[in-house]
LUMTORPA-208444 format. One line per field, with one value per atom (N, C-alpha, C): atom name; residue in one letter; x, z, y negated. Coordinates in steps of 0.2 Angstrom, whole numbers, plus 5000, padded with zeros to 4 digits. Layout:
! LUMTORPA-208444
atom	[CA / ...] .
rest	[A / ...] .
X	[X / ...] .
Z	[Z / ...] .
Y	[Y / ...] .
END
This chain:
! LUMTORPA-208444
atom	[N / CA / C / N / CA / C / N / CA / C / N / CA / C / N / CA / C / N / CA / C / N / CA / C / N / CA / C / N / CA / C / N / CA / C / N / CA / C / N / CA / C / N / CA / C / N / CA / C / N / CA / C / N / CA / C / N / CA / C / N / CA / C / N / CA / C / N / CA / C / N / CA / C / N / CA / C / N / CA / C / N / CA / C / N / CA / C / N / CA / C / N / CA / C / N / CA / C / N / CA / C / N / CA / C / N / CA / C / N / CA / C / N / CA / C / N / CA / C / N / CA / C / N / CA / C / N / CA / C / N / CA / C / N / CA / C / N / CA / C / N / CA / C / N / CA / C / N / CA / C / N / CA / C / N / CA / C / N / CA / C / N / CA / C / N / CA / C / N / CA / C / N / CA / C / N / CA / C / N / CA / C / N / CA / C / N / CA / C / N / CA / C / N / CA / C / N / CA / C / N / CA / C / N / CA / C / N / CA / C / N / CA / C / N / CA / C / N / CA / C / N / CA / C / N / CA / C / N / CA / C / N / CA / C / N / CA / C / N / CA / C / N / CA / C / N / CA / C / N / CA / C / N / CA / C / N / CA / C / N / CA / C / N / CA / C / N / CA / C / N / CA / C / N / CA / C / N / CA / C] .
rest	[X / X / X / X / X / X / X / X / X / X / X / X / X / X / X / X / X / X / X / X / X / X / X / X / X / X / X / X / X / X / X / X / X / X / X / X / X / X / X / X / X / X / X / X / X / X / X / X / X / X / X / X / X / X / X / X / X / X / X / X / X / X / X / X / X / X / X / X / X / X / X / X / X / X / X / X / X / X / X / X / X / X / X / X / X / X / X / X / X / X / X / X / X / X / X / X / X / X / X / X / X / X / X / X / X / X / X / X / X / X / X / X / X / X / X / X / X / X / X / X / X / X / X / X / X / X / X / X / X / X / X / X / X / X / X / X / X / X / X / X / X / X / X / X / X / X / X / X / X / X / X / X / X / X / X / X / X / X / X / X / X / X / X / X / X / X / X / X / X / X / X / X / X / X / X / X / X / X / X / X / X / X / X / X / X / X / X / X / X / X / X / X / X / X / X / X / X / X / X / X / X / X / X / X / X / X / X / X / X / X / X / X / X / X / X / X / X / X / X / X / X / X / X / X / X / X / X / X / X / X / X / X / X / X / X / X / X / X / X / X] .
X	[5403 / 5405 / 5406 / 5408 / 5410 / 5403 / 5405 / 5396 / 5397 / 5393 / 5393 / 5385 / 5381 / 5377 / 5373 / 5366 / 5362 / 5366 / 5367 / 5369 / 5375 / 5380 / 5386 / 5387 / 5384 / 5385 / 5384 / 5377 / 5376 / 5380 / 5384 / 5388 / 5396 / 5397 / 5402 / 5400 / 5395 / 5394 / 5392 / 5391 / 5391 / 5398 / 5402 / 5409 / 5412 / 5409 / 5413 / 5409 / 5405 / 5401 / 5404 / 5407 / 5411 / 5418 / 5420 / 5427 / 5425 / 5431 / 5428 / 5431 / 5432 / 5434 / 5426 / 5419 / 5417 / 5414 / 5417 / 5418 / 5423 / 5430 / 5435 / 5434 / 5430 / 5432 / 5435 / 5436 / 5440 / 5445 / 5450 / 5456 / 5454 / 5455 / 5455 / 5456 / 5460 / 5461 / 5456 / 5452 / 5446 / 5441 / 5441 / 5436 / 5438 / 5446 / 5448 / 5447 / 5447 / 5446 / 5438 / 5433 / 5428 / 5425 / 5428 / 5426 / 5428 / 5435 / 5437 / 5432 / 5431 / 5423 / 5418 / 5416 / 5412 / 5412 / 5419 / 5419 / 5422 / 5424 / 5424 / 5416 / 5415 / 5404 / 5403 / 5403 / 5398 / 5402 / 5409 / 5414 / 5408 / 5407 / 5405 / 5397 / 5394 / 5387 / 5385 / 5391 / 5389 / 5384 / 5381 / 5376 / 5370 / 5363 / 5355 / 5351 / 5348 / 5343 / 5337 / 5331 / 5328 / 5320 / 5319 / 5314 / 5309 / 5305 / 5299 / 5293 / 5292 / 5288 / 5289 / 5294 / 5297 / 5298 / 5296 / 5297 / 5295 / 5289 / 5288 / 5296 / 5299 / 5304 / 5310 / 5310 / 5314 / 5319 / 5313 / 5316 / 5321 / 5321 / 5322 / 5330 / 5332 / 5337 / 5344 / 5349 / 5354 / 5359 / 5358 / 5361 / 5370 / 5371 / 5378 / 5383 / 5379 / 5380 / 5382 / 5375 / 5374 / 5380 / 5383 / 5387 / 5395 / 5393 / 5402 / 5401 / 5396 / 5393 / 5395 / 5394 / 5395 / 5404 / 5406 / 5415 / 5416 / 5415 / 5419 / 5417 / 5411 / 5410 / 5415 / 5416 / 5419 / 5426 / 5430 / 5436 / 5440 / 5434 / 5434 / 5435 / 5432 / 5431 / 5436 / 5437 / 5442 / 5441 / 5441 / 5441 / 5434 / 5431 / 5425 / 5425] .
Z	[5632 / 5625 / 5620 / 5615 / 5611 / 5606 / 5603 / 5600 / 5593 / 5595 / 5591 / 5588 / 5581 / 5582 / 5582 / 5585 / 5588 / 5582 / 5576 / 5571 / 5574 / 5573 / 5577 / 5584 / 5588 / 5595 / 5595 / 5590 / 5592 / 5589 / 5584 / 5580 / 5583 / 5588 / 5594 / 5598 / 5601 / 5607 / 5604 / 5600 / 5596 / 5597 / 5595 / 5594 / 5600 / 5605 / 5613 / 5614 / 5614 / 5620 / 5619 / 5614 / 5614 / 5615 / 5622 / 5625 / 5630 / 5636 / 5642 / 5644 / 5639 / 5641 / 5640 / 5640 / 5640 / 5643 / 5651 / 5655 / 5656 / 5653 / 5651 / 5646 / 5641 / 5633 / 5629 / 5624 / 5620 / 5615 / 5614 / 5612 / 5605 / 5603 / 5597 / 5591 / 5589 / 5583 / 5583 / 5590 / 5586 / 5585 / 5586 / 5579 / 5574 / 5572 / 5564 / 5563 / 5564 / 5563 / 5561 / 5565 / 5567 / 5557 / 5557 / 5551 / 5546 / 5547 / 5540 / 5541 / 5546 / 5543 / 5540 / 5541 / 5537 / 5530 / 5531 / 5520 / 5520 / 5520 / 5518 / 5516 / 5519 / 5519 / 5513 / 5515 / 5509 / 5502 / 5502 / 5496 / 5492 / 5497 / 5495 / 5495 / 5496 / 5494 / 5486 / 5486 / 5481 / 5481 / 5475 / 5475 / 5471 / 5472 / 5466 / 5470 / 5464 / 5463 / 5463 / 5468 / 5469 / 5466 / 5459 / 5455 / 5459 / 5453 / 5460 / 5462 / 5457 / 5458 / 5465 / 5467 / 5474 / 5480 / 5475 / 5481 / 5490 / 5492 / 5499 / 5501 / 5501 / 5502 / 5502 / 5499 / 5500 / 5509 / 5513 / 5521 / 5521 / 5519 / 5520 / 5517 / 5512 / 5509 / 5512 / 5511 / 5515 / 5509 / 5512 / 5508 / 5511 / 5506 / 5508 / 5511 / 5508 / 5511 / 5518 / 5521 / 5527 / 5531 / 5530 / 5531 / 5532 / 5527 / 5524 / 5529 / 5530 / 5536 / 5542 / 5542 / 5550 / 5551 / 5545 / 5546 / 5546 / 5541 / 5543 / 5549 / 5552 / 5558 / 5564 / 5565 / 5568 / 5567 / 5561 / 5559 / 5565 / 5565 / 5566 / 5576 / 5577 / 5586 / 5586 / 5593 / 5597 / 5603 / 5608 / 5613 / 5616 / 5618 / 5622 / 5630] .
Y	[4494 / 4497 / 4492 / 4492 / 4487 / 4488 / 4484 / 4481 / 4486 / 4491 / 4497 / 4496 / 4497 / 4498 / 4506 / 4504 / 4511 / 4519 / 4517 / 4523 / 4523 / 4520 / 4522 / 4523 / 4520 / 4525 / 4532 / 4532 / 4539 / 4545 / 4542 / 4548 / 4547 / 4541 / 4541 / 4548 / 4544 / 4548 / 4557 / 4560 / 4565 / 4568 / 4565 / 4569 / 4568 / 4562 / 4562 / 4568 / 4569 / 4573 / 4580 / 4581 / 4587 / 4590 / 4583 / 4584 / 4581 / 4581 / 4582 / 4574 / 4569 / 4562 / 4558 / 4559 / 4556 / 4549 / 4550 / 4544 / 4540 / 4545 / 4540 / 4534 / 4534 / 4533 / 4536 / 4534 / 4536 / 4531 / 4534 / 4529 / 4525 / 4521 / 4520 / 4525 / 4528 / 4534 / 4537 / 4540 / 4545 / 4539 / 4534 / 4533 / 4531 / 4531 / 4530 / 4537 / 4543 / 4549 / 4552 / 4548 / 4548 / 4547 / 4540 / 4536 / 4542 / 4543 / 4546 / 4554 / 4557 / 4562 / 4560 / 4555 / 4551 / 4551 / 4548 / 4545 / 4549 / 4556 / 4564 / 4565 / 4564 / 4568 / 4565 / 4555 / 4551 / 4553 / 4554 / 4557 / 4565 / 4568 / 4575 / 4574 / 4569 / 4568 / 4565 / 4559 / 4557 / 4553 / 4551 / 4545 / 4547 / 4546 / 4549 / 4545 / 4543 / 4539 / 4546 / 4543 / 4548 / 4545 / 4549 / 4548 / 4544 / 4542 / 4537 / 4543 / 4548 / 4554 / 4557 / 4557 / 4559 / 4552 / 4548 / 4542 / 4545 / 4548 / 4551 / 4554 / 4556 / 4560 / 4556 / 4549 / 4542 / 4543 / 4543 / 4543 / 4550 / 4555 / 4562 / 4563 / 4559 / 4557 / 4554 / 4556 / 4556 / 4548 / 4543 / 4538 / 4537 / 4539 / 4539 / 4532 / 4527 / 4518 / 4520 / 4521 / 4520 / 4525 / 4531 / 4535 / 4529 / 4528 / 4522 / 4517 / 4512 / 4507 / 4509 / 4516 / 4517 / 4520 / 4520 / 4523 / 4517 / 4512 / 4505 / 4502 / 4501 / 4499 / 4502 / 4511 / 4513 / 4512 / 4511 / 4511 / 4503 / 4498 / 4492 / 4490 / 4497 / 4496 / 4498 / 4495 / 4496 / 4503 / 4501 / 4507 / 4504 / 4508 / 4507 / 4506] .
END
């Protein structure tokens, strides 16, 4: 597999496992595709700073970086 890290295999292997090519691979374009559902989600999440009074709930927060990190890192692989 191409040097995907642990966030993005698993949101590969997420969207393979729901077609019947997951021992083939998959072609390039589904993870240009893959990416751009991503930076759709991080578009529609937006960006908050979460007060420090709520700082506990810091982990539970959905940072939309990390969502974009993981489209440009799949946008980037090749085939597996």
């Amino acid at each position: 597999m191409t040097n995907l890290s642990p966030a993005a295999q698993q949101v590969f292997w997420a969207f393979n496992s729901k077609f019947n090519w997951i021992e083939d691979g998959v072609p390039g374009p589904q993870f240009k595709a893959i990416a751009a559902a991503l930076r759709a989600a991080a578009d529609q999440l937006g960006y908050s700073n979460v007060p420090e009074e709520f700082a506990h709930l810091r982990p539970l927060v959905i940072d939309s970086d990390e969502l974009l990190a993981i489209a440009a890192e799949l946008e980037g692989a090749n085939d597996l």
